[in-house]
PDB file of N, H, CA, C and O in Angstrom:
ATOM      1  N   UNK A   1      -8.010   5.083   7.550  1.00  0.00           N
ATOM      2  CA  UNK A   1      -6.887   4.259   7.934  1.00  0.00           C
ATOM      3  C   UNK A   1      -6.663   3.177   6.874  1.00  0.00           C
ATOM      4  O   UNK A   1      -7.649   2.491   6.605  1.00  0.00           O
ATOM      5  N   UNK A   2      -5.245   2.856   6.077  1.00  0.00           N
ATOM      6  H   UNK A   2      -4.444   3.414   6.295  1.00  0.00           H
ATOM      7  CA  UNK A   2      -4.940   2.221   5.492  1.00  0.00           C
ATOM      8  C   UNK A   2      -5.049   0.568   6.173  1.00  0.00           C
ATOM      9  O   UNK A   2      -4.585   0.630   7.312  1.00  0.00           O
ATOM     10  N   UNK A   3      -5.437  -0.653   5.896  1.00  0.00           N
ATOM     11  H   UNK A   3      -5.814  -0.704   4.971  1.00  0.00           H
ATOM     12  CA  UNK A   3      -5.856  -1.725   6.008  1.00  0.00           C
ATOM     13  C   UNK A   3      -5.092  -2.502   5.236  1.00  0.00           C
ATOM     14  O   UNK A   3      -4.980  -2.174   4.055  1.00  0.00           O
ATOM     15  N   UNK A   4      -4.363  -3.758   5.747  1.00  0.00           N
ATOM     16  H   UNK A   4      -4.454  -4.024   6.707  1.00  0.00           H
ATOM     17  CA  UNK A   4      -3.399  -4.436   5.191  1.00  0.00           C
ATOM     18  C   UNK A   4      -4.161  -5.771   5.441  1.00  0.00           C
ATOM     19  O   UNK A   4      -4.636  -5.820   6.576  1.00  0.00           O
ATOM     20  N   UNK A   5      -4.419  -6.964   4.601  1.00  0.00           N
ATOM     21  H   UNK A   5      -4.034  -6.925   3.679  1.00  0.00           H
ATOM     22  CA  UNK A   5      -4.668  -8.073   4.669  1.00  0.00           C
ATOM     23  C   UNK A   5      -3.602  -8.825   4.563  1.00  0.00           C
ATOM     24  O   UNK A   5      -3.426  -9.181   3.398  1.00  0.00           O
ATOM     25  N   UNK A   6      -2.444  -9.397   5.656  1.00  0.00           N
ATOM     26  H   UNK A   6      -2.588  -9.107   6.602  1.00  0.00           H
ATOM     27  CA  UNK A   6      -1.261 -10.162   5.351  1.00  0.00           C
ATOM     28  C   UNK A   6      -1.630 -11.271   4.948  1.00  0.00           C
ATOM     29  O   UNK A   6      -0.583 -11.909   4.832  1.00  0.00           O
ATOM     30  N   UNK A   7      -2.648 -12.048   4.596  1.00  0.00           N
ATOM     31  H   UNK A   7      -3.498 -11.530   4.690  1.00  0.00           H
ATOM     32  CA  UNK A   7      -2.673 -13.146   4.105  1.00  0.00           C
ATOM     33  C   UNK A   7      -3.012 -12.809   2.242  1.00  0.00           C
ATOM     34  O   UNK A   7      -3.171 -13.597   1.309  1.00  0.00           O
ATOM     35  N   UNK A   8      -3.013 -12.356   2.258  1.00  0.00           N
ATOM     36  H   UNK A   8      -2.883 -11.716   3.015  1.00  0.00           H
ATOM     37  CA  UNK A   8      -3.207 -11.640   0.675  1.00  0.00           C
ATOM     38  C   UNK A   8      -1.816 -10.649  -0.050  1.00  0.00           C
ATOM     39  O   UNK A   8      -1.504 -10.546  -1.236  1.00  0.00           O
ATOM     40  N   UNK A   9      -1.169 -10.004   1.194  1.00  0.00           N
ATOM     41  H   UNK A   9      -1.423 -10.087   2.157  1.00  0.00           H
ATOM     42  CA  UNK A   9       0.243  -9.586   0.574  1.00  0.00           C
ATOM     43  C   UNK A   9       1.535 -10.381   0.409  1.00  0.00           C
ATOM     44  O   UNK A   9       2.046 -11.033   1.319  1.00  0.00           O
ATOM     45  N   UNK A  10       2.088 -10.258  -0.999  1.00  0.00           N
ATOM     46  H   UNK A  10       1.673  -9.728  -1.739  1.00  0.00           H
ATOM     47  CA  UNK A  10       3.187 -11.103  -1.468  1.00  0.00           C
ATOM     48  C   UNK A  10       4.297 -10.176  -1.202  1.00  0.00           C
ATOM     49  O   UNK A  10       5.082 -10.331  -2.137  1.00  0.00           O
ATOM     50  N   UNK A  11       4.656  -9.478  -0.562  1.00  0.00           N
ATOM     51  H   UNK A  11       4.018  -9.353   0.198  1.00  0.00           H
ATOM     52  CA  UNK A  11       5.706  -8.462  -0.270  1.00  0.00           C
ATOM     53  C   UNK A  11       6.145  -8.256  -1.403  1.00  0.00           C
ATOM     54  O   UNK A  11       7.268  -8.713  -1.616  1.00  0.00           O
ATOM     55  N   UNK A  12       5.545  -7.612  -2.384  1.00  0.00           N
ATOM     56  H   UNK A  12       4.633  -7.241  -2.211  1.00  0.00           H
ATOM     57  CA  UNK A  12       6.196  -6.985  -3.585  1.00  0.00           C
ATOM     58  C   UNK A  12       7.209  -5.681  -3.528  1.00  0.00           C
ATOM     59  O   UNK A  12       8.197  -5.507  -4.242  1.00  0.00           O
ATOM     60  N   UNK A  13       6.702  -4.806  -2.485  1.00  0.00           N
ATOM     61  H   UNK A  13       5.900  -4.947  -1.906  1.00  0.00           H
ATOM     62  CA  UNK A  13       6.922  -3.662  -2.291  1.00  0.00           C
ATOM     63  C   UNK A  13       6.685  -2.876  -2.714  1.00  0.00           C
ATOM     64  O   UNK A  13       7.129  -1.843  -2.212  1.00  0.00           O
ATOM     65  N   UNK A  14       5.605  -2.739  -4.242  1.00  0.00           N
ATOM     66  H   UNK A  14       5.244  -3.578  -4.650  1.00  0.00           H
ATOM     67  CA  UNK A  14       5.263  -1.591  -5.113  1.00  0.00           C
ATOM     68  C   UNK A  14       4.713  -0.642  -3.969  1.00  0.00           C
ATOM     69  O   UNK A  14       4.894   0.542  -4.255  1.00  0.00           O
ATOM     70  N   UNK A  15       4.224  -0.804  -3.011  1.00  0.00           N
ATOM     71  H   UNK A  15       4.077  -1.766  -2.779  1.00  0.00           H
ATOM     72  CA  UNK A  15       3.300   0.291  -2.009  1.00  0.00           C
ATOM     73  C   UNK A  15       4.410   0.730  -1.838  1.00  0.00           C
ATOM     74  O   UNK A  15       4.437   1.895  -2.234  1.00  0.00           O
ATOM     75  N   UNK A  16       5.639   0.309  -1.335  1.00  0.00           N
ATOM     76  H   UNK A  16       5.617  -0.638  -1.013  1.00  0.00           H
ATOM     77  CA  UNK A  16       6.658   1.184  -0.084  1.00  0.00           C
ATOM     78  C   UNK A  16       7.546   2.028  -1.314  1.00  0.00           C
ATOM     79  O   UNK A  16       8.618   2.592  -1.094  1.00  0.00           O
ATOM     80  N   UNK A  17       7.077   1.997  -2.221  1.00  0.00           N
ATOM     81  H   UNK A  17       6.206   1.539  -2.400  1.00  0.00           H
ATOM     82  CA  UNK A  17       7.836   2.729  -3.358  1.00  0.00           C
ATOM     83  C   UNK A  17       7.660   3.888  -3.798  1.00  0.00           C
ATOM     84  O   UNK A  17       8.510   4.596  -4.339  1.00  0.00           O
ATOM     85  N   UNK A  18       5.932   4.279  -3.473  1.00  0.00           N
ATOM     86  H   UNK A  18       5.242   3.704  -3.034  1.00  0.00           H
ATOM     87  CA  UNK A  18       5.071   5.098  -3.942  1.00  0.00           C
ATOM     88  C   UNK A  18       4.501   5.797  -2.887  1.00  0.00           C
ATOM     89  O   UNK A  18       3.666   6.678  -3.090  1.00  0.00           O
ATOM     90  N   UNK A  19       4.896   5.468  -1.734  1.00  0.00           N
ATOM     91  H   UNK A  19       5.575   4.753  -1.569  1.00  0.00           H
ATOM     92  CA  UNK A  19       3.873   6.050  -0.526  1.00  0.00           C
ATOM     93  C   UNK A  19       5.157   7.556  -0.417  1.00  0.00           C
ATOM     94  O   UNK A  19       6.378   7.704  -0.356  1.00  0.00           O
ATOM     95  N   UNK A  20       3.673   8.569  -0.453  1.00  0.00           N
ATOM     96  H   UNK A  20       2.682   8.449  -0.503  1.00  0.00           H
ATOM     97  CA  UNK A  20       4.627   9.604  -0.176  1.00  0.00           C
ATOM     98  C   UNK A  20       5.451  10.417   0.997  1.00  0.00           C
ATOM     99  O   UNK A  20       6.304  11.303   0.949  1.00  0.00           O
ATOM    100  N   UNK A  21       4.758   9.655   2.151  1.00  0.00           N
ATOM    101  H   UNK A  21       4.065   8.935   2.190  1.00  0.00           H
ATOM    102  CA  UNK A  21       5.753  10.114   3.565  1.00  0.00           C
ATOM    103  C   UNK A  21       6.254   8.740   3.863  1.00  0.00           C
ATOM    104  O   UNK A  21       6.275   8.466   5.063  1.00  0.00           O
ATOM    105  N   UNK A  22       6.621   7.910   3.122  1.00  0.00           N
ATOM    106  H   UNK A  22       6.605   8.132   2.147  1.00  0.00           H
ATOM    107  CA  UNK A  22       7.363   6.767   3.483  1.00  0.00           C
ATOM    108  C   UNK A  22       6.732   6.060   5.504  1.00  0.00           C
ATOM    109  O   UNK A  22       7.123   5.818   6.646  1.00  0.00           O
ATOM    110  N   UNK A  23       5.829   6.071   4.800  1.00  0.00           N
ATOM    111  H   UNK A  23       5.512   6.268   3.873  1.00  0.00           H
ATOM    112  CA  UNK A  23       5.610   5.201   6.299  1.00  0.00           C
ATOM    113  C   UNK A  23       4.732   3.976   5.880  1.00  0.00           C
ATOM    114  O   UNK A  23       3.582   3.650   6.172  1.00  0.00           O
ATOM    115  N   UNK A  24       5.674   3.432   5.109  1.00  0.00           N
ATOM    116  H   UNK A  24       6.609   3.697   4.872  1.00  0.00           H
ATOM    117  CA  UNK A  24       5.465   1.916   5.233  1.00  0.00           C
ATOM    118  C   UNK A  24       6.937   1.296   5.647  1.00  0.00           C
ATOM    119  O   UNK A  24       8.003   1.905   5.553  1.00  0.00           O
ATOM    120  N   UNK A  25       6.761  -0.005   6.109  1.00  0.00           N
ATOM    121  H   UNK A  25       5.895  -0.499   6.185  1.00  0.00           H
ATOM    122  CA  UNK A  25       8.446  -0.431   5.783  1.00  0.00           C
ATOM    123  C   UNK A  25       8.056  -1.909   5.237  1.00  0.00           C
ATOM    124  O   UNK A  25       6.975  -2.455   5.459  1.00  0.00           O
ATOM    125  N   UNK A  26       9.023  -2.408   4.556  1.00  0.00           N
ATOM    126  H   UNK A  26       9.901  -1.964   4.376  1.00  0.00           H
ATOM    127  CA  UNK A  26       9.135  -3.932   3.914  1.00  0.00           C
ATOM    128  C   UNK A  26      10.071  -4.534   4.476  1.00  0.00           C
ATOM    129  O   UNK A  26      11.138  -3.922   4.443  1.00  0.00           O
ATOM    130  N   UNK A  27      10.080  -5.816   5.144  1.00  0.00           N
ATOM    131  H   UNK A  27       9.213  -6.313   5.171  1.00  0.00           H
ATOM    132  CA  UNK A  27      11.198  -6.447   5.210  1.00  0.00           C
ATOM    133  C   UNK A  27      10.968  -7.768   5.293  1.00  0.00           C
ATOM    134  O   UNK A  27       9.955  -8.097   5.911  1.00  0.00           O
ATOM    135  N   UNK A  28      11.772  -8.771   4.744  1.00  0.00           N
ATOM    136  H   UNK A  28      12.594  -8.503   4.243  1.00  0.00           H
ATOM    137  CA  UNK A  28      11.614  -9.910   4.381  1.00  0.00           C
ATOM    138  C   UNK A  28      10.333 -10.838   4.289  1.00  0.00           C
ATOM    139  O   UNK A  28      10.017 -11.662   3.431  1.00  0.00           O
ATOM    140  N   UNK A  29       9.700 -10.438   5.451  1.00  0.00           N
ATOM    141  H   UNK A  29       9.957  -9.768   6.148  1.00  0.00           H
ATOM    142  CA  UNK A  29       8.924 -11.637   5.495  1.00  0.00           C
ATOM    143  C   UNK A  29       7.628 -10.476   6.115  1.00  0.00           C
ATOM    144  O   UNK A  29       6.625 -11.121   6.422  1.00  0.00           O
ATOM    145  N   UNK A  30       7.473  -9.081   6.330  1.00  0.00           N
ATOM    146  H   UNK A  30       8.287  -8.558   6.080  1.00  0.00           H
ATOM    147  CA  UNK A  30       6.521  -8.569   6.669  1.00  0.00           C
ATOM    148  C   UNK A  30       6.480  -6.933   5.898  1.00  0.00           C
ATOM    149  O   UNK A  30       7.402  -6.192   5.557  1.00  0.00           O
ATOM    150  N   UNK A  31       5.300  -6.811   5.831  1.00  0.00           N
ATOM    151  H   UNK A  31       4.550  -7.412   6.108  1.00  0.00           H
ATOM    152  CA  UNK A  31       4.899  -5.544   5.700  1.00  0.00           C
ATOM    153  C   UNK A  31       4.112  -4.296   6.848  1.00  0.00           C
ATOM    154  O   UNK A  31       2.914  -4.420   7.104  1.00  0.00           O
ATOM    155  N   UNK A  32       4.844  -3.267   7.394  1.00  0.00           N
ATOM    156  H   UNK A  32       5.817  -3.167   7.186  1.00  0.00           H
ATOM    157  CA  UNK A  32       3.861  -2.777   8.157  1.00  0.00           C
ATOM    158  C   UNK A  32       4.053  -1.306   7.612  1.00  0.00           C
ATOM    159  O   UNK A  32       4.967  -0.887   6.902  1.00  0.00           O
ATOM    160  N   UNK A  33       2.714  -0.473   8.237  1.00  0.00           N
ATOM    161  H   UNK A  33       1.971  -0.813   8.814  1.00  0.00           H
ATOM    162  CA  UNK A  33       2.208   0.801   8.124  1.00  0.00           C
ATOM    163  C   UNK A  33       2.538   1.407   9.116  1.00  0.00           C
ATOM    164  O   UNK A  33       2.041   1.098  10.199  1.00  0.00           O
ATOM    165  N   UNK A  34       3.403   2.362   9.017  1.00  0.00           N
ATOM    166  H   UNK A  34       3.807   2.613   8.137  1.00  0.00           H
ATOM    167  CA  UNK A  34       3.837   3.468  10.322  1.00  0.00           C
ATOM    168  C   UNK A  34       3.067   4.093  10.533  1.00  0.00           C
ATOM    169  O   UNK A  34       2.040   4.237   9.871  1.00  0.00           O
ATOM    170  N   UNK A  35       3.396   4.678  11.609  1.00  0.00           N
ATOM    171  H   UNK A  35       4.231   4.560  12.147  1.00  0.00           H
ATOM    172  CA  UNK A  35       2.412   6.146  12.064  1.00  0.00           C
ATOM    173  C   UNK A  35       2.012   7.028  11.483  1.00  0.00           C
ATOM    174  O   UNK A  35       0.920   7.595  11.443  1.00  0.00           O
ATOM    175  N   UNK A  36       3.430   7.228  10.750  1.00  0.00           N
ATOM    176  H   UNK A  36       4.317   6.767  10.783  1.00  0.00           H
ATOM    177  CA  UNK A  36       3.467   8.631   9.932  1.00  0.00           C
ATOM    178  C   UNK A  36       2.235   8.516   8.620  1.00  0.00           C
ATOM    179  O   UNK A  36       1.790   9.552   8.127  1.00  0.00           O
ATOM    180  N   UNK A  37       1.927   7.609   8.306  1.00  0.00           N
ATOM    181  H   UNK A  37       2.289   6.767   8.707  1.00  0.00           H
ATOM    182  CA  UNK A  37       0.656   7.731   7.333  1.00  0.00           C
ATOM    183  C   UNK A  37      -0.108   8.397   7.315  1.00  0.00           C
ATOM    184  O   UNK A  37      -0.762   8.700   8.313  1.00  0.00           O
ATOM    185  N   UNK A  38      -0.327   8.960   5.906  1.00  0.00           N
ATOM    186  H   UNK A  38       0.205   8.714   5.096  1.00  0.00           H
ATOM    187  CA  UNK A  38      -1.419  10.292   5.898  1.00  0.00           C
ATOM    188  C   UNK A  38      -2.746   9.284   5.181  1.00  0.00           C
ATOM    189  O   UNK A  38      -3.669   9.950   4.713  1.00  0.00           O
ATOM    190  N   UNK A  39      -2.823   8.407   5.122  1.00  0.00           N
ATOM    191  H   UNK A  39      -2.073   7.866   5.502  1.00  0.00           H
ATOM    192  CA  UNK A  39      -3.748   7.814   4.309  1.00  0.00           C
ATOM    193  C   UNK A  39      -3.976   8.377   3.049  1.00  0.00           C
ATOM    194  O   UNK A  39      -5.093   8.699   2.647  1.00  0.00           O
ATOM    195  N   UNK A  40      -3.046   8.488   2.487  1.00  0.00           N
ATOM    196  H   UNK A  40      -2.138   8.226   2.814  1.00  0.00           H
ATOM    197  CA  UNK A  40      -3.981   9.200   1.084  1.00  0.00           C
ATOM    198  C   UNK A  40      -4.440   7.906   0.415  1.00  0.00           C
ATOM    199  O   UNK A  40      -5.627   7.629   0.238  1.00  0.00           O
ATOM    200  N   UNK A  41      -3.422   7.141   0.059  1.00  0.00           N
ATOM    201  H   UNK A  41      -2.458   7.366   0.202  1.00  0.00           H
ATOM    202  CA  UNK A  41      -4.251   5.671  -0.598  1.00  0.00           C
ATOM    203  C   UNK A  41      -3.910   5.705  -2.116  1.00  0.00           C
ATOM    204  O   UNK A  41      -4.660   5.647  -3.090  1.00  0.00           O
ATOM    205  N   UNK A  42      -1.957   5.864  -1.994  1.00  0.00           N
ATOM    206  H   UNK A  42      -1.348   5.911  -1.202  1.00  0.00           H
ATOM    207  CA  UNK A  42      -1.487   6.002  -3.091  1.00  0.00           C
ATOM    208  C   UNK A  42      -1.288   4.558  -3.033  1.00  0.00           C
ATOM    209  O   UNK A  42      -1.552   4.067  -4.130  1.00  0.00           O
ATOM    210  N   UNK A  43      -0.907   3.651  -2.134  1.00  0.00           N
ATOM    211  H   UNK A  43      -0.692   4.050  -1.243  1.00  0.00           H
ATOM    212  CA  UNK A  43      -0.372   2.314  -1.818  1.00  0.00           C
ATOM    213  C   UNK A  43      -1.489   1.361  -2.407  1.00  0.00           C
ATOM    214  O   UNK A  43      -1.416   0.344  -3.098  1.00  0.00           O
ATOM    215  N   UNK A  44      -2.672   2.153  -1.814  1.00  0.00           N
ATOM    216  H   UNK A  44      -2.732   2.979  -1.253  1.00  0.00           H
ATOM    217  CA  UNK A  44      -3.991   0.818  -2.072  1.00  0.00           C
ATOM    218  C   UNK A  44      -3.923   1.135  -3.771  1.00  0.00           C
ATOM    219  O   UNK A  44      -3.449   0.256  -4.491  1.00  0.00           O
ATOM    220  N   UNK A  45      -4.292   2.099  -4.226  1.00  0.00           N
ATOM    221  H   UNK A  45      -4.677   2.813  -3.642  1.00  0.00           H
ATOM    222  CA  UNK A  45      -4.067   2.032  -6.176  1.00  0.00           C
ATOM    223  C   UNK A  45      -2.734   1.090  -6.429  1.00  0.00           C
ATOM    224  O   UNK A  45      -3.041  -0.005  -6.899  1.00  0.00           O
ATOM    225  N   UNK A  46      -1.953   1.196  -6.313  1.00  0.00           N
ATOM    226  H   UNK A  46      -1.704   2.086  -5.931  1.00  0.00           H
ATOM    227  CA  UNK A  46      -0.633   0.459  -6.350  1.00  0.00           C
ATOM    228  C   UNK A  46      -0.239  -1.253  -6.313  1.00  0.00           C
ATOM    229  O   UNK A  46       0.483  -2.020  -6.949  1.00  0.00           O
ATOM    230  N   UNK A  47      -1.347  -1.329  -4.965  1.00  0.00           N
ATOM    231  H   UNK A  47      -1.933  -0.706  -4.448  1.00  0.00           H
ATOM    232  CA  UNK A  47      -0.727  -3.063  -4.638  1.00  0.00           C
ATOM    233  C   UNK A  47      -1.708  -3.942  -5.997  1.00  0.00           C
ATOM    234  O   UNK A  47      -2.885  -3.753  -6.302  1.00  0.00           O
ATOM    235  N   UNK A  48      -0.646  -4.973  -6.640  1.00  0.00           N
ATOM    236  H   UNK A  48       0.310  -5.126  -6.392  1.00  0.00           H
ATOM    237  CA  UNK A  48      -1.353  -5.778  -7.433  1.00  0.00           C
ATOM    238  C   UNK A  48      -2.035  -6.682  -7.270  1.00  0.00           C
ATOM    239  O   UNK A  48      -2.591  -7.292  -8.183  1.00  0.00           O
ATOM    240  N   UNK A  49      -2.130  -6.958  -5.993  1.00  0.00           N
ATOM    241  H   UNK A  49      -1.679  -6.462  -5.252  1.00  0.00           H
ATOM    242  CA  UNK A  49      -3.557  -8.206  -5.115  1.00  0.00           C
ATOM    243  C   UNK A  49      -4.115  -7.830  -4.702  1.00  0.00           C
ATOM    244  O   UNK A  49      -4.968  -8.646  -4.355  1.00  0.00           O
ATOM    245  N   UNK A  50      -4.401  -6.531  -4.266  1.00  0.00           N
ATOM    246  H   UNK A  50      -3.707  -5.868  -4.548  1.00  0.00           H
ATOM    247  CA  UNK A  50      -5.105  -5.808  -3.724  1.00  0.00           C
ATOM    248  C   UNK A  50      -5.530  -6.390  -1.890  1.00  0.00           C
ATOM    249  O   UNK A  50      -6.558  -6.648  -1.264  1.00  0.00           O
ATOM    250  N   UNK A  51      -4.263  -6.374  -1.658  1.00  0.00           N
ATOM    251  H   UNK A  51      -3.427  -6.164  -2.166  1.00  0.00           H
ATOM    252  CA  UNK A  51      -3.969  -6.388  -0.325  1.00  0.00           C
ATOM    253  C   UNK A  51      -4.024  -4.976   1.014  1.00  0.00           C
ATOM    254  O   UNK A  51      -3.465  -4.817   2.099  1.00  0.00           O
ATOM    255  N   UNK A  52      -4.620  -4.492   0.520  1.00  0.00           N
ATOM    256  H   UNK A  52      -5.074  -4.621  -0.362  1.00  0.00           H
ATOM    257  CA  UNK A  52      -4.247  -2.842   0.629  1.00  0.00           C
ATOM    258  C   UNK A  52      -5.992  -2.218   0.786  1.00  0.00           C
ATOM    259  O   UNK A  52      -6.859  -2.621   0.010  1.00  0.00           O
ATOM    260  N   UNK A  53      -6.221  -1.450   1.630  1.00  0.00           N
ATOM    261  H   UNK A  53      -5.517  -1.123   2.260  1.00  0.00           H
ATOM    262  CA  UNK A  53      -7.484  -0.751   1.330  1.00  0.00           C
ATOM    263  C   UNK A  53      -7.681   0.391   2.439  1.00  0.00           C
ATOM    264  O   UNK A  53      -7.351   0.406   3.625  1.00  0.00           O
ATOM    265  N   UNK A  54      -8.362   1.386   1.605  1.00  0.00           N
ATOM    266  H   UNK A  54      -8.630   1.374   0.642  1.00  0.00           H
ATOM    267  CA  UNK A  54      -8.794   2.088   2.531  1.00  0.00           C
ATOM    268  C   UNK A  54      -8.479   3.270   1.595  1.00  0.00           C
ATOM    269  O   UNK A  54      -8.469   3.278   0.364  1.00  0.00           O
ATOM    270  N   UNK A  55      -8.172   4.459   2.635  1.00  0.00           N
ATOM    271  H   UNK A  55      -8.179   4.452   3.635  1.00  0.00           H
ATOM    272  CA  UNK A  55      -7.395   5.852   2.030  1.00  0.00           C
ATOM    273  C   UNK A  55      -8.568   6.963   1.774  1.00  0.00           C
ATOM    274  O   UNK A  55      -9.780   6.747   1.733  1.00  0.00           O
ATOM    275  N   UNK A  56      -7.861   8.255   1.608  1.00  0.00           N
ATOM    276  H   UNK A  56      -6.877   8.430   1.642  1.00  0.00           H
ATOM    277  CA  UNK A  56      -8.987   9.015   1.334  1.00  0.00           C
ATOM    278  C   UNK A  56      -9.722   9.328  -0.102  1.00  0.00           C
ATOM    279  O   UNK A  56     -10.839   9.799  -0.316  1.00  0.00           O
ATOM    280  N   UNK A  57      -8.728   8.912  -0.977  1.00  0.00           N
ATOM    281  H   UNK A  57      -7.821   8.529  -0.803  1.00  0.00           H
ATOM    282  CA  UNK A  57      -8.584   8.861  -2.354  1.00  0.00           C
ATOM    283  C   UNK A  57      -7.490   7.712  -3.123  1.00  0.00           C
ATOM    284  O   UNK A  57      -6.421   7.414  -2.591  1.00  0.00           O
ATOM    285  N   UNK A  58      -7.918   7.162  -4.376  1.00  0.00           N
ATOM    286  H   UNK A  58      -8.787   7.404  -4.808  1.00  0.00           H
ATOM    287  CA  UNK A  58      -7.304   6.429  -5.508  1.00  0.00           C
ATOM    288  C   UNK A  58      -6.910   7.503  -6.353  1.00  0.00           C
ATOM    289  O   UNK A  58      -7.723   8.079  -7.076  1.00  0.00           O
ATOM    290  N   UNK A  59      -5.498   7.855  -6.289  1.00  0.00           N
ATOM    291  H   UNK A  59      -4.838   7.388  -5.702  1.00  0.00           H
ATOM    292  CA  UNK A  59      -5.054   8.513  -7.479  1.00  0.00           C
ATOM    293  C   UNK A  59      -4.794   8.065  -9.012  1.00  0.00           C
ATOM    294  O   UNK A  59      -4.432   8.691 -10.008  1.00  0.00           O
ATOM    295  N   UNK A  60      -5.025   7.142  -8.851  1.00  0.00           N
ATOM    296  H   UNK A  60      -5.319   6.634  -8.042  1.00  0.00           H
ATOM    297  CA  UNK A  60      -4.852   6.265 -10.235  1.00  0.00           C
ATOM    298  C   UNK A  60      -5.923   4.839  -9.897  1.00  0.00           C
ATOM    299  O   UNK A  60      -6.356   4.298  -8.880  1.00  0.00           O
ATOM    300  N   UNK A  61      -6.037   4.625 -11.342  1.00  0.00           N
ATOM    301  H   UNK A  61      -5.685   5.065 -12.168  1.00  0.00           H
ATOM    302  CA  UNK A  61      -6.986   3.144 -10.678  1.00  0.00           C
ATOM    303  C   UNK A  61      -5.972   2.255 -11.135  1.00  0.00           C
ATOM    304  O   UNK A  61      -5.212   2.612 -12.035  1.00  0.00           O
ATOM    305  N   UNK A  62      -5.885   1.140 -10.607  1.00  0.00           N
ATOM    306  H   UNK A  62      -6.503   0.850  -9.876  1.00  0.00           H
ATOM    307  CA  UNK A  62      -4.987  -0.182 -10.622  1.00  0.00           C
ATOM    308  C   UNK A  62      -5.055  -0.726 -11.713  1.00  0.00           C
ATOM    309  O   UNK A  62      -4.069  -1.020 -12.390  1.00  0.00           O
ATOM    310  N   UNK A  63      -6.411  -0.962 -12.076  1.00  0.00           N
ATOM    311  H   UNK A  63      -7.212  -0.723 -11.526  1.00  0.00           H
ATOM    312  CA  UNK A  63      -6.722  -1.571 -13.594  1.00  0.00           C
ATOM    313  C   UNK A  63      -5.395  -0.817 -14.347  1.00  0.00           C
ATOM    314  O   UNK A  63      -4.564  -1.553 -14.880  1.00  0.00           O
ATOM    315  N   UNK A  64      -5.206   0.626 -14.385  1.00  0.00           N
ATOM    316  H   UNK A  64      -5.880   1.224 -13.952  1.00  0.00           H
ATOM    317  CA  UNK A  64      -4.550   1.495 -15.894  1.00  0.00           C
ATOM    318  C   UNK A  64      -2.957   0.617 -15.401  1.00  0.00           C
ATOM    319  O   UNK A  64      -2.161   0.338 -16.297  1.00  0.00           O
ATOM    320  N   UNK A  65      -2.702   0.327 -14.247  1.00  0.00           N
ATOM    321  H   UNK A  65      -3.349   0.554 -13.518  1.00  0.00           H
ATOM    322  CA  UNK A  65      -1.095  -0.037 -14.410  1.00  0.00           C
ATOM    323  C   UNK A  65      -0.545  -1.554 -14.673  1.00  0.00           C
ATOM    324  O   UNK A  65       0.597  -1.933 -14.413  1.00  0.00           O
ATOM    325  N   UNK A  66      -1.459  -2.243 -15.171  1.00  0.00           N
ATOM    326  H   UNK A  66      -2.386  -1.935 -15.382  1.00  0.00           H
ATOM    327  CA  UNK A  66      -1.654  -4.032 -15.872  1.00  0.00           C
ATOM    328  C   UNK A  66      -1.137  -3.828 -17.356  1.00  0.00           C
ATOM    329  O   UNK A  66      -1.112  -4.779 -18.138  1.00  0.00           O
TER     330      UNK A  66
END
């Protein structure tokens, strides 16, 4: 299960950009994780505060996208 720390997310939105069944949503002032999440844990590689954790796999490591 994907794990969101809202005191650590700046609503960037890089996760809701990259998640591949779109079950995140962004909106103004919140971030949440839908149902539909497969956890893969394209979002957690992705977020740049690392607000984000969990998944079954890092397809990329975060460090390579700085």
């Amino acid at each position: 299960m994907i794990a969101l720390d809202r005191d650590s997310c700046v609503l960037c939105g890089l996760c809701t950009g990259v998640c591949p069944p779109n079950a995140m949503e962004l909106t103004r002032d919140e971030l949440k994780i839908l149902p539909n999440c497969t956890d893969c844990g394209w979002c957690v590689s992705y977020c740049p505060v690392g607000a984000l954790s969990g998944g079954r796999y890092r397809p990329r490591d975060a460090a390579t996208l700085r």
